[in-house]
C-alpha positions as a Markdown table, in Angstrom:
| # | Residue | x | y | z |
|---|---|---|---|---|
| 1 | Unk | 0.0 | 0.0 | 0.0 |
| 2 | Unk | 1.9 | 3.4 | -1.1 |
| 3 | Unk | 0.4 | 6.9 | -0.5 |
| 4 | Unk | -0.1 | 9.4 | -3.2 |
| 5 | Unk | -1.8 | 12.8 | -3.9 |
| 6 | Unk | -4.5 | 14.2 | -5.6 |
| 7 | Unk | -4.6 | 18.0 | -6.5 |
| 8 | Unk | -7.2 | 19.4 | -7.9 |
| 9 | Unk | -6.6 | 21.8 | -6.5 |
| 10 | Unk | -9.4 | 24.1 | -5.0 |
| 11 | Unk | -9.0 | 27.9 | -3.4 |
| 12 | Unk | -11.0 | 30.3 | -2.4 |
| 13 | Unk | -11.8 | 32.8 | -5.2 |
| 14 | Unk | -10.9 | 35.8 | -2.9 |
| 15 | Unk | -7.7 | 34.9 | -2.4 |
| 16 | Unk | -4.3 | 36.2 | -3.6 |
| 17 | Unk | -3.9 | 33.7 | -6.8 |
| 18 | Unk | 0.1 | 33.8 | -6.8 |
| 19 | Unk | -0.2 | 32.8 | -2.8 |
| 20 | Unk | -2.5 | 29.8 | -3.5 |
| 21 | Unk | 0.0 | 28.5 | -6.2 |
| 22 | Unk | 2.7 | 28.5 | -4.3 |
| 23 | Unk | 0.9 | 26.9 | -1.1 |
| 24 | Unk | 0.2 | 24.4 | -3.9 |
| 25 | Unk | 3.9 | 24.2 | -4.6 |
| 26 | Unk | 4.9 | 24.0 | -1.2 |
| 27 | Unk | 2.1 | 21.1 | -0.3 |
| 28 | Unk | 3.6 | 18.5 | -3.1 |
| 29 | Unk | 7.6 | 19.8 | -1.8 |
| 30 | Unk | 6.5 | 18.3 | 2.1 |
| 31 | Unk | 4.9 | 15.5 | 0.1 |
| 32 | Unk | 7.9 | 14.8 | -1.4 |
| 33 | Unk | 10.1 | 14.9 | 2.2 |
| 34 | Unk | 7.5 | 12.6 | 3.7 |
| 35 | Unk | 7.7 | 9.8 | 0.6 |
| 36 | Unk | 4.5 | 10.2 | -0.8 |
| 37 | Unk | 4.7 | 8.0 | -4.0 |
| 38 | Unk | 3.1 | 10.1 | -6.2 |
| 39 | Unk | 1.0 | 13.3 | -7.0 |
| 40 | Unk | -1.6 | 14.2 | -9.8 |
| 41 | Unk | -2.6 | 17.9 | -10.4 |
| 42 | Unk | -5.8 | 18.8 | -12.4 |
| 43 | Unk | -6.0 | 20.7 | -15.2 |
| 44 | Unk | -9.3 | 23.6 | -15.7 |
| 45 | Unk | -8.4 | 26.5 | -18.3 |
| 46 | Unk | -11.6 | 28.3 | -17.1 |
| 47 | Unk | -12.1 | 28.6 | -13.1 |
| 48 | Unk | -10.5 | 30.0 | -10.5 |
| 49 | Unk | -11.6 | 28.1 | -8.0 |
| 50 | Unk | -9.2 | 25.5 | -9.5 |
| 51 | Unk | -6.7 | 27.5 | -11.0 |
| 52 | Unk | -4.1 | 25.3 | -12.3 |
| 53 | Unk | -4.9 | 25.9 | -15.8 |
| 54 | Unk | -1.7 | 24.1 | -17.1 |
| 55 | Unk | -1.0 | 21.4 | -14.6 |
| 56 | Unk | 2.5 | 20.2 | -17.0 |
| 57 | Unk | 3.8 | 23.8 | -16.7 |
| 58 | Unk | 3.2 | 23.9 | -12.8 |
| 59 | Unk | 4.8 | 20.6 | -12.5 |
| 60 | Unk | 7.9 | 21.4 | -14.5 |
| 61 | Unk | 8.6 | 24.0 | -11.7 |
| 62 | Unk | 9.1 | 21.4 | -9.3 |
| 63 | Unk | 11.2 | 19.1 | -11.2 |
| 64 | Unk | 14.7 | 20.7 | -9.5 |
| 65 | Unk | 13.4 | 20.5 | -6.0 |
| 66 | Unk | 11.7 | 17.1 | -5.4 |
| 67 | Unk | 13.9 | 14.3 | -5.5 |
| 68 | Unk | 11.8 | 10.8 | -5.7 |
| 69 | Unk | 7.6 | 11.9 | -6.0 |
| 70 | Unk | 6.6 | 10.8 | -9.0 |
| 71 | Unk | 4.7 | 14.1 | -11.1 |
| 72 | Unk | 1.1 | 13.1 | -12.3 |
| 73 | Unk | -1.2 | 15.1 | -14.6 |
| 74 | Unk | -4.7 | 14.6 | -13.0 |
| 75 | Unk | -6.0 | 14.4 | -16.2 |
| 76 | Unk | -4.9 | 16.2 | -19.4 |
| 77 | Unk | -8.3 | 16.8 | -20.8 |
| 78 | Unk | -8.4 | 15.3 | -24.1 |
| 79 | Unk | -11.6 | 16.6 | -25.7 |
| 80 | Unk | -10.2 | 19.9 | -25.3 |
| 81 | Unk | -6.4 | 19.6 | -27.2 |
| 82 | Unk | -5.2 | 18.7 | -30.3 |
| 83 | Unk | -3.7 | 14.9 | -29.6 |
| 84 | Unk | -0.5 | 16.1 | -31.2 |
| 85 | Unk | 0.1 | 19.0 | -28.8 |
| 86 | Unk | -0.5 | 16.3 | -26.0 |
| 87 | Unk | 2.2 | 14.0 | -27.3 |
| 88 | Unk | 4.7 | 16.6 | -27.7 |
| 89 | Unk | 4.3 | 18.1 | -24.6 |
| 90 | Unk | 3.9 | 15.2 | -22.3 |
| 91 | Unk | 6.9 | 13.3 | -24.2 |
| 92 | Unk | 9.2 | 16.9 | -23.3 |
| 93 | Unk | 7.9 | 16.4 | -19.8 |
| 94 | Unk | 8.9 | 12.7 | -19.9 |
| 95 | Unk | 12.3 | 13.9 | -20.3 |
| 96 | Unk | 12.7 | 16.7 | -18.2 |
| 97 | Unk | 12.0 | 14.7 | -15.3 |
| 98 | Unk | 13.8 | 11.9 | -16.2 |
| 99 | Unk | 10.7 | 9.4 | -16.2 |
| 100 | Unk | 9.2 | 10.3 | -13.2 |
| 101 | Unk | 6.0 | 11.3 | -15.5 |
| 102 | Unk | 2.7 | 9.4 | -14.6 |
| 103 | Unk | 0.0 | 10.7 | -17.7 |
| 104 | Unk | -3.0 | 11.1 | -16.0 |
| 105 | Unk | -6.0 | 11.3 | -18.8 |
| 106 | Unk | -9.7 | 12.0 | -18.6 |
| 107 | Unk | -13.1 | 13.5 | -20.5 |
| 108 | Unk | -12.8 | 16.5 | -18.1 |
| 109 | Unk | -16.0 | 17.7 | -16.1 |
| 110 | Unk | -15.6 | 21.3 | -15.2 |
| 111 | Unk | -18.8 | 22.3 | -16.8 |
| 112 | Unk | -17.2 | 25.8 | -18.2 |
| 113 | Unk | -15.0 | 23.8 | -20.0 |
| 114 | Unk | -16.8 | 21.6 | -21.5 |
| 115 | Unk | -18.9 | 24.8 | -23.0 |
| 116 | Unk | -15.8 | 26.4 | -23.8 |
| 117 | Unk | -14.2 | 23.6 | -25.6 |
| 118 | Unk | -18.0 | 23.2 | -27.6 |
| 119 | Unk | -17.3 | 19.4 | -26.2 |
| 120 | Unk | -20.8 | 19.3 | -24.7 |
| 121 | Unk | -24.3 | 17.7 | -25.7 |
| 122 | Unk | -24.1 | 15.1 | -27.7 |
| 123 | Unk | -20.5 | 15.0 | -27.9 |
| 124 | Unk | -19.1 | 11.4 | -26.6 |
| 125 | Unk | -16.1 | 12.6 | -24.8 |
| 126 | Unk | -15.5 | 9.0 | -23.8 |
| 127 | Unk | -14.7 | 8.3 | -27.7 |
| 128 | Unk | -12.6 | 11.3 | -27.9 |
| 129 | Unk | -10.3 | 10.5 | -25.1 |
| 130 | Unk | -10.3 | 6.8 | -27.2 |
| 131 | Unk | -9.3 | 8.4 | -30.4 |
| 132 | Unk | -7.1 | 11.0 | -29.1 |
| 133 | Unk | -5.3 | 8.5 | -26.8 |
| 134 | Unk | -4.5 | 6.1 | -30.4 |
| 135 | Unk | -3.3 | 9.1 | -32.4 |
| 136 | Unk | -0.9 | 9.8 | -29.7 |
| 137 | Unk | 0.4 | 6.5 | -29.5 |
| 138 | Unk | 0.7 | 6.4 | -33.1 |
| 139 | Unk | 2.9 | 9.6 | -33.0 |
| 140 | Unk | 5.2 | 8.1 | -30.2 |
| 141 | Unk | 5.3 | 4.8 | -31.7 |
| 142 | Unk | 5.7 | 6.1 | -35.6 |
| 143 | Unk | 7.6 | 8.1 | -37.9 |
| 144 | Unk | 7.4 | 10.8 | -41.0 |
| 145 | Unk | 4.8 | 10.4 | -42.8 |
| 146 | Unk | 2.0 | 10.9 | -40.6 |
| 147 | Unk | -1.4 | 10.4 | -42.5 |
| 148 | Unk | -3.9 | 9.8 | -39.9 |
| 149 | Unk | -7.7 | 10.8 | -40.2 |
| 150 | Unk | -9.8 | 10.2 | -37.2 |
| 151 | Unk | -13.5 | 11.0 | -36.6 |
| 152 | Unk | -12.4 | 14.0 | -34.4 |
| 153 | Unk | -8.8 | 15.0 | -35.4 |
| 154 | Unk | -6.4 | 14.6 | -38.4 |
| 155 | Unk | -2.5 | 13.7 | -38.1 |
| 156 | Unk | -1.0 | 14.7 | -41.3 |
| 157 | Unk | 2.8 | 15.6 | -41.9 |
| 158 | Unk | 3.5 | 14.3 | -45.6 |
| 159 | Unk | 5.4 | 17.1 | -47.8 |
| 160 | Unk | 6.9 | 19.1 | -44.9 |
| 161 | Unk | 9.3 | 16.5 | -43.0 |
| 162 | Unk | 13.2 | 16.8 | -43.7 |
| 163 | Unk | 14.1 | 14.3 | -42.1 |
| 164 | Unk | 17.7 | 15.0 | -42.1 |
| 165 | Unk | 17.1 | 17.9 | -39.8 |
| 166 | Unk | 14.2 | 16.0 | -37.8 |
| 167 | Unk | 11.8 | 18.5 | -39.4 |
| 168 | Unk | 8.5 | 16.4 | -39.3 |
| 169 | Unk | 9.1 | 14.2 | -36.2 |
| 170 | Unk | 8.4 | 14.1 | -33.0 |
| 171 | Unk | 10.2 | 14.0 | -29.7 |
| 172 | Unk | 9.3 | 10.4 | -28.2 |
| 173 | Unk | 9.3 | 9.8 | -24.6 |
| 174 | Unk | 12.2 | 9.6 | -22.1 |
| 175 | Unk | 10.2 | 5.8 | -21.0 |
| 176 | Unk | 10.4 | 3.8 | -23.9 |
| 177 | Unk | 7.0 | 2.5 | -23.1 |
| 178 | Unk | 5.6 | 5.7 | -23.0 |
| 179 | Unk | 4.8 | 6.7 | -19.3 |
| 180 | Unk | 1.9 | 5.1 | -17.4 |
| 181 | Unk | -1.2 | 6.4 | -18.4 |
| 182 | Unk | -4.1 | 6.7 | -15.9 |
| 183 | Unk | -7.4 | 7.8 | -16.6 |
| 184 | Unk | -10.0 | 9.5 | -13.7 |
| 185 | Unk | -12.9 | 7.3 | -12.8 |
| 186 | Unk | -16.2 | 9.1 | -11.0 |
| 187 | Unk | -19.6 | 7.5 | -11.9 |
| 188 | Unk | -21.1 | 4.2 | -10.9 |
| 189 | Unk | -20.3 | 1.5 | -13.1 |
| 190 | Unk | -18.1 | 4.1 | -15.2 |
| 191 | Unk | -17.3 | 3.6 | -18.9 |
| 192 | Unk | -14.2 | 5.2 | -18.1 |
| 193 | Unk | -13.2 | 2.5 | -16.2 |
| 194 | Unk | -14.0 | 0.0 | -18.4 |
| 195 | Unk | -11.5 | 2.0 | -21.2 |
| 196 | Unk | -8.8 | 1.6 | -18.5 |
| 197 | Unk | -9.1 | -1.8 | -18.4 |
| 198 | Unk | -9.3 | -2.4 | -21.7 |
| 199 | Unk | -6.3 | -0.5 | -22.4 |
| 200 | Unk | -3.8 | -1.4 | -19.1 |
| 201 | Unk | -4.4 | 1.9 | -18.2 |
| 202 | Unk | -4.2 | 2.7 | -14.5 |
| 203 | Unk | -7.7 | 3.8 | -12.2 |
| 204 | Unk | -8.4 | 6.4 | -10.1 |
| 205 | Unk | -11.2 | 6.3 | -8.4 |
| 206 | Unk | -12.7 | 9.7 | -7.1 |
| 207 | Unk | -13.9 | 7.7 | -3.7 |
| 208 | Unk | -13.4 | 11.7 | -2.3 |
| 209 | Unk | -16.2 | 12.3 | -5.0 |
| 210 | Unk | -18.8 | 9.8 | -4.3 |
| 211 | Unk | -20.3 | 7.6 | -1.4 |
| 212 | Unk | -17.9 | 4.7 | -1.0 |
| 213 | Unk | -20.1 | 2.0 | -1.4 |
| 214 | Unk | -20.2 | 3.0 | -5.0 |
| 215 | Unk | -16.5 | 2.7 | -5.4 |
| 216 | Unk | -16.2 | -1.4 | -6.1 |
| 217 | Unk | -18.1 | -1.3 | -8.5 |
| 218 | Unk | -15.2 | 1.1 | -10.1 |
| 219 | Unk | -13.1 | -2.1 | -10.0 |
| 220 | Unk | -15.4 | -4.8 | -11.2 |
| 221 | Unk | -15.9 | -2.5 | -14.1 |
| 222 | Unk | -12.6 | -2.0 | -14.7 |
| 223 | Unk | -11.7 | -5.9 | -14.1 |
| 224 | Unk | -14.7 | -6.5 | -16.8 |
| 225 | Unk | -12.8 | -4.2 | -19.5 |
| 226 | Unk | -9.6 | -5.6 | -18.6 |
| 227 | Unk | -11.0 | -9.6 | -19.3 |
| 228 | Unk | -12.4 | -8.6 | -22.3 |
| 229 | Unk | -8.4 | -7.3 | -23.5 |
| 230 | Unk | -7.4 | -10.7 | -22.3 |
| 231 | Unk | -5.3 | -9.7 | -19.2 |
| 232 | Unk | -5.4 | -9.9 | -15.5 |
| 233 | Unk | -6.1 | -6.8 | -13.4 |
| 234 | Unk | -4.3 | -5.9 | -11.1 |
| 235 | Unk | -5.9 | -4.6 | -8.1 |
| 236 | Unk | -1.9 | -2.8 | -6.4 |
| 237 | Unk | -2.2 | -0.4 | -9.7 |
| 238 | Unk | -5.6 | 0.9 | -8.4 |
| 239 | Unk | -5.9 | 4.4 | -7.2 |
| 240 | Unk | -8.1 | 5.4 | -4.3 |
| 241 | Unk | -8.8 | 9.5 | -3.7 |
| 242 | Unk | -9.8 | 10.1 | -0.1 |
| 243 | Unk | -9.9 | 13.5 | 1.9 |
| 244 | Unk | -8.0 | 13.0 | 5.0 |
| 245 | Unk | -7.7 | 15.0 | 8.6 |
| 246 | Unk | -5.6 | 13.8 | 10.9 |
| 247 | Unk | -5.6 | 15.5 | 14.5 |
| 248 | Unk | -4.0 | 14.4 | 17.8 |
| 249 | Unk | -7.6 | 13.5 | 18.6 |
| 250 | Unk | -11.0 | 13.3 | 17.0 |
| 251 | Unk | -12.7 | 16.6 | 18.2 |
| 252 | Unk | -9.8 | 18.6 | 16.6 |
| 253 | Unk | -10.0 | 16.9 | 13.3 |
| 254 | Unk | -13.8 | 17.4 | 13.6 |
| 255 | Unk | -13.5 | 20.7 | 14.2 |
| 256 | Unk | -11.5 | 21.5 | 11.7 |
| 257 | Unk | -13.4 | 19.8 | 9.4 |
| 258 | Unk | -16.9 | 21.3 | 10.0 |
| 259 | Unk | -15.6 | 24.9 | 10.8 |
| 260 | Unk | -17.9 | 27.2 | 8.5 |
| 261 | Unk | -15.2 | 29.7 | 7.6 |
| 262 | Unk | -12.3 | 26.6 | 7.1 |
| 263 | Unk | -11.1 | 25.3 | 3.8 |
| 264 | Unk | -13.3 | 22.2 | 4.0 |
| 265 | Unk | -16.2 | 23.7 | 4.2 |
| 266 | Unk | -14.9 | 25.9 | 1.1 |
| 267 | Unk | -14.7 | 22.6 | -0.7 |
| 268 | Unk | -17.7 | 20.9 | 0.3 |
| 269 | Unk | -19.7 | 23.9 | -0.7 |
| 270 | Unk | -18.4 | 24.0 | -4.3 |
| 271 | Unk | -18.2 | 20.3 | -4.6 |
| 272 | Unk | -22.1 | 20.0 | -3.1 |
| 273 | Unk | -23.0 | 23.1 | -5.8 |
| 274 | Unk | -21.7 | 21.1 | -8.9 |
| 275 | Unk | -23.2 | 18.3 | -8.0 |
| 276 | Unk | -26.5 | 19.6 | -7.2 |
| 277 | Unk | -26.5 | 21.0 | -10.8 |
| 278 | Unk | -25.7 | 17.7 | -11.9 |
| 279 | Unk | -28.3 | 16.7 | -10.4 |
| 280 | Unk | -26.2 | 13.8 | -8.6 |
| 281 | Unk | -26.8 | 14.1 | -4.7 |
| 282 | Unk | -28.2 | 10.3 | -5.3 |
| 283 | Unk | -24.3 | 9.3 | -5.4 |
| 284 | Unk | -22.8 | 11.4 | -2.7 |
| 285 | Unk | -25.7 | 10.3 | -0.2 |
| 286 | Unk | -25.6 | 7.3 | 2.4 |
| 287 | Unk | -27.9 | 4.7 | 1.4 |
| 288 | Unk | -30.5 | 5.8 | 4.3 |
| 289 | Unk | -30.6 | 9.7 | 3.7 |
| 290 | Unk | -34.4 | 10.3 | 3.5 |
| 291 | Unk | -33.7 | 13.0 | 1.1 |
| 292 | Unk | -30.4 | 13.0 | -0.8 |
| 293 | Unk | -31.1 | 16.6 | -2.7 |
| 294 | Unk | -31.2 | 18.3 | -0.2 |
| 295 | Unk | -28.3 | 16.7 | 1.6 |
| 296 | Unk | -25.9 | 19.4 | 3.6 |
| 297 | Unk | -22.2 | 19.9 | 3.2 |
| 298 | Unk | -21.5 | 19.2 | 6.9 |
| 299 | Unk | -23.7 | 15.9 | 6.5 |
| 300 | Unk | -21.4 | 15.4 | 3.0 |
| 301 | Unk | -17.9 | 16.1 | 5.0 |
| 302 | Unk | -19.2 | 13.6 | 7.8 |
| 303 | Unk | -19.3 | 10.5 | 5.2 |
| 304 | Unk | -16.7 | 11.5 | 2.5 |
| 305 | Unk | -13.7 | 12.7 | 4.6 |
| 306 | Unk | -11.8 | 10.4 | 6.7 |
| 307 | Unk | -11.2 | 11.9 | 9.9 |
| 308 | Unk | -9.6 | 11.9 | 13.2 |
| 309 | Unk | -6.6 | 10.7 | 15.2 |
| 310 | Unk | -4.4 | 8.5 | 14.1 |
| 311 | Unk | -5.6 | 5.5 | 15.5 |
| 312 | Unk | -9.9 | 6.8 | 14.0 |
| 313 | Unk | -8.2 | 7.2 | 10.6 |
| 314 | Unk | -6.3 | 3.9 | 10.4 |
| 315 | Unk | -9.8 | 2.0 | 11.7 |
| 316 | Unk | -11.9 | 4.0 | 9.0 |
| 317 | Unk | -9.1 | 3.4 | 6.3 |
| 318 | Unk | -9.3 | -0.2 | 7.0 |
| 319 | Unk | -13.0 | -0.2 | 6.5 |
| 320 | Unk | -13.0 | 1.7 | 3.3 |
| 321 | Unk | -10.4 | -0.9 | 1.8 |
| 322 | Unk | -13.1 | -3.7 | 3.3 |
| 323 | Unk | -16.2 | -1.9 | 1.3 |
| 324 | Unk | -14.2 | -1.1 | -2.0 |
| 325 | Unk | -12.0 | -4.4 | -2.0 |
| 326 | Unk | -8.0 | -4.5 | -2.6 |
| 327 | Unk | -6.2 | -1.1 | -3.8 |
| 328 | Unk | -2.4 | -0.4 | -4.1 |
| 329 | Unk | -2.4 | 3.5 | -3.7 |
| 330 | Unk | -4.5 | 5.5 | -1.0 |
| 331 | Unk | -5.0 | 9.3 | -2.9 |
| 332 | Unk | -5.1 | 11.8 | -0.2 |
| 333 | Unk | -6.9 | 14.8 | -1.5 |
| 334 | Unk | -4.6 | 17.7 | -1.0 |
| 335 | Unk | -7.0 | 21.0 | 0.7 |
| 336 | Unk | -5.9 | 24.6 | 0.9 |
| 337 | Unk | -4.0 | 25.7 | 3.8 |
| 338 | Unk | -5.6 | 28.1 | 6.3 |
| 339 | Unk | -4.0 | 27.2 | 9.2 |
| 340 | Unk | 0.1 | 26.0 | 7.8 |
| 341 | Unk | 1.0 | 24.2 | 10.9 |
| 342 | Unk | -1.9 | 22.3 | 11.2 |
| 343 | Unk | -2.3 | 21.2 | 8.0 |
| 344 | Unk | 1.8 | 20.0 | 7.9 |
| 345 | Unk | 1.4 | 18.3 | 11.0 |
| 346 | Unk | -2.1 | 16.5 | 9.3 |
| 347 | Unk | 0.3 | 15.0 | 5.9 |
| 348 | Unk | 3.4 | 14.3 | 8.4 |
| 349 | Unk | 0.6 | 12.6 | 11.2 |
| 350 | Unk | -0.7 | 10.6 | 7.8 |
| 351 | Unk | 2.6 | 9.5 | 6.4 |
| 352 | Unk | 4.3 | 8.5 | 9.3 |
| 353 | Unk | 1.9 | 7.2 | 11.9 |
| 354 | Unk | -1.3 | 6.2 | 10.0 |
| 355 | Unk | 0.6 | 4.5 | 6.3 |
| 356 | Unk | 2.8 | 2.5 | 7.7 |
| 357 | Unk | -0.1 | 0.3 | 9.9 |
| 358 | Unk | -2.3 | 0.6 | 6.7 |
| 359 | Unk | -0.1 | -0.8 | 4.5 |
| 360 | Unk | 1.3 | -3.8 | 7.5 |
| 361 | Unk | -2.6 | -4.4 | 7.6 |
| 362 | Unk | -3.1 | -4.1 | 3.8 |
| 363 | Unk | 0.0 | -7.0 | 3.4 |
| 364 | Unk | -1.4 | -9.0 | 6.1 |
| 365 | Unk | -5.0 | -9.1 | 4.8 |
| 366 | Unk | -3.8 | -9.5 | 1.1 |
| 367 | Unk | -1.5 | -12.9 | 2.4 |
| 368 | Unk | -4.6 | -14.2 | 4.0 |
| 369 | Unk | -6.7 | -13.7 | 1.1 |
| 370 | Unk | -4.3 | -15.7 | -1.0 |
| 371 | Unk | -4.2 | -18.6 | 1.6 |
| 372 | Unk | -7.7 | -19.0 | 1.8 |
């Protein structure tokens, strides 16, 4: 069991942008210290409530001062870019960090976006992502000429390329597999988990997105897509997003986490106002609300974050591996810092005190399994 990341990230609107960014900065740089495994940073060109618009060019400036954390896009949009502008870009990134690139991919869902990019309605994003993901494979794995027409974009270099000069080709990725590709899974029996498994692409699920309970069925999906490709699935390459508080004890994570003027209630607002327009309260509700639309944020915060000291958030983790089934990564969301100290000591409490008895119970409960 290794611990990872998961930016979005989400800020208050009133803030100072610059400050939030580097707060952003300085959150993956302790991650990094404390051996976090990995991090994946979202990308949304139109909100400023998530203002990583770019999240290759933020990661690139902290390539010199991490050391091991491997640097996630989480996800490249693919409905919204050219697949040829992907491939270039993500292939230079593959070299500037030496391979520690992890290509997160998805349809995108920032609803802005998606009317920005005119990717909306009847669009299938799904079949984008499909098709842009192939041309980009075809760029990395092929050579001068390029004549490639897809339903949704065209790769054509024919009478251009001098190839003595490289004029026409691309620059191919520092892996020579590529890097891994991941793709963001949210819905109930997703299709976007299926695609992953189809592919050998690796899962996220957004467990810090929906009720839990829903969150298997992310897997069996995904284990259904990857039997139908003819290979096993691998449950230690599944991603898990929580939001995590640790506390020296359970009122002061609770605290923290239901203050009205705190950070989480910031992003339990804006997370309960898109999905009330999405009209998807059903998904974030436990089984037994009596009436999931108009569900609360606090009530929201209570069942989605894992909370509490130490000892509370190794119990709940344990549970939430016993309703989804086997993962390999734990996602901690990461949240905005309005009190610095206390949100430190809440990663540090997490990555040396609560992951190293979640992943001795993880191994223990995975050997037993096998015996059985």
């Amino acid at each position: 069991m290794r611990l990872g990341m998961f930016m979005q990230p989400v800020h208050d609107v009133n803030r100072d942008q610059t400050q939030v960014i580097e707060e952003d900065r300085e959150t993956i740089l302790l991650a990094d210290k404390l051996g976090f495994h990995e991090v994946w940073v979202g990308e949304h060109a139109s909100a400023t409530v998530e203002p990583i618009t770019a999240p290759l060019v933020f990661l690139a400036t902290l390539l010199a001062e991490t050391k091991k954390i491997k640097l996630g896009t989480g996800v490249i949009c693919l409905p919204n870019h050219h697949p040829a502008q992907v491939a270039a870009q993500a292939a230079l990134f593959d070299h500037l960090s030496r391979g520690r690139f992890q290509m997160g991919i998805g349809t995108g869902s920032l609803s802005s976006d998606v009317e920005l990019f005119e990717v909306g309605g009847d669009t299938d994003r799904n079949d984008m992502v499909r098709e842009s993901m192939q041309l980009i494979q075809a760029i990395w794995d092929g050579e001068p000429p390029y004549s490639i027409e897809g339903k949704y974009w065209n790769v054509k270099i024919e009478d251009m390329a001098r190839s003595e000069f490289g004029v026409g080709h691309f620059v191919k990725p520092y892996q020579k597999s590529g890097p891994p590709v991941a793709i963001s899974i949210m819905s109930p029996k997703s299709n976007s988990a299926r695609i992953a498994g189809e592919n050998g692409w690796i899962p996220i699920s957004g467990a810090a997105f929906l009720h839990p309970r829903y969150t298997s069925g992310h897997w069996e999906t995904y284990a259904e897509g990857c039997e139908s490709a003819g290979r096993r699935a691998d449950p230690n390459i599944w991603r898990v997003s929580r939001s995590i508080v640790v506390a020296p004890s359970d009122e002061e994570a609770l605290d923290y986490v239901l203050n009205p003027d705190g950070p989480m209630s910031y992003w339990y607002r804006y997370f309960l106002s898109s999905i009330k327009a999405r009209k998807l309260t059903k998904y974030v509700a436990p089984e037994s609300h009596p009436d999931p639309d108009n569900i609360t944020w606090q009530e929201i915060a209570k069942e989605q974050c894992t909370f509490g000291s130490p000892e509370t958030v190794l119990d709940k983790l344990v549970a939430l591996r016993d309703l989804t089934g086997h993962f390999g990564v734990l996602t901690a969301m990461a949240h905005e810092w309005d009190n610095k100290a206390f949100c430190k000591r809440s990663l540090t409490m997490l990555a040396e005190e609560v992951m190293p008895r979640f992943s001795q119970h993880a191994e223990t409960d995975s050997q037993l399994r096998a015996a059985e």
